[in-house]
N, C-alpha and C positions, 0 to 999 in steps of 0.2 A: 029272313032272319036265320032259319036253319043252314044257309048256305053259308052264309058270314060266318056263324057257328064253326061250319065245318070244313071253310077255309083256314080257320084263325089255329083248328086243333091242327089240320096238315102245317102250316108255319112251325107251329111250336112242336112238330116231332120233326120235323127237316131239321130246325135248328138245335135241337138235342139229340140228332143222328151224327151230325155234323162236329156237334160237342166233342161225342164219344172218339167219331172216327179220328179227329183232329186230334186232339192228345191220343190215342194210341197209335196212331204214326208218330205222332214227336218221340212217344217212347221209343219205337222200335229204331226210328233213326239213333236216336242218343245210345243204345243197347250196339247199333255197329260200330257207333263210334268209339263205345267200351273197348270193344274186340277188336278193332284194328282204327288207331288216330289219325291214318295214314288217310283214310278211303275219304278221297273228295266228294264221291257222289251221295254220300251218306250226308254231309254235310249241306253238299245242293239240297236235296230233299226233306232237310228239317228247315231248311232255313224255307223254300216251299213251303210248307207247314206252316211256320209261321205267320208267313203272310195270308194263310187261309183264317187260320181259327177267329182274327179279328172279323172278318169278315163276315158271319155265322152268328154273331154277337156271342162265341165262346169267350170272348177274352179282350183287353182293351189293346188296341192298335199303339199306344205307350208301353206296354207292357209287351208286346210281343216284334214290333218293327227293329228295334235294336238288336235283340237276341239273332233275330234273321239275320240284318247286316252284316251283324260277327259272324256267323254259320256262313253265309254265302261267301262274305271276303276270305275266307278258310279254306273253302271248297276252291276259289281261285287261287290262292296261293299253293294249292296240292298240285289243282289242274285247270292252266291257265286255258287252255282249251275246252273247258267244260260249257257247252252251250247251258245248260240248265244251272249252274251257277252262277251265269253271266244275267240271265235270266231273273232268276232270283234275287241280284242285286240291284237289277233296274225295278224289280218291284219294292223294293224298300227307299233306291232314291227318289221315283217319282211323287210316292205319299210325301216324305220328307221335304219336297222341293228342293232337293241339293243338286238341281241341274250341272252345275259343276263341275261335280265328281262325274258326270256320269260320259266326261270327255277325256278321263283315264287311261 
């Protein structure tokens, strides 16, 4: 029982470390993109973010898979060469199932 215990407390600070970290990166990205709208990889990187914090049960995968999509297809329209943007966008179609799109 002690172990269950003391598994269940390690879960719930992984996923309230996870919390934290995950929205203070979405800040720091959205703060670069304060500072300069131009910089695609600031835009890869939130949109990254995004697809993490559902993940973490910070946040509902409705509520944050759209937000990324727009952040990633951004991040390709600044730099269409951006591996980590391209990246980011296959993680938002695959949840979505928009197979599709994903022959752009």
């Amino acid at each position: 029982m002690a172990d269950e215990h003391k598994a269940k407390r390690l879960e719930i600070a992984h996923v309230l470390f996870m919390d934290i970290v995950g929205y203070t990166a979405a800040d720091y990205f959205q703060r670069a993109i304060a500072v300069d709208p131009q910089y695609a990889a600031a835009y890869a990187g939130l949109a990254q973010t995004y697809a993490v914090i559902p993940l973490f049960a910070a946040g509902m995968p409705r509520d944050y898979f759209p937000k990324g999509k727009a952040a990633a297809q951004r991040a390709i329209e600044l730099d269409e060469t951006s591996a980590e943007a391209h990246t980011a966008l296959a993680e938002k179609i695959v949840p979505a199932r928009e197979f599709h799109a994903s022959s752009k």
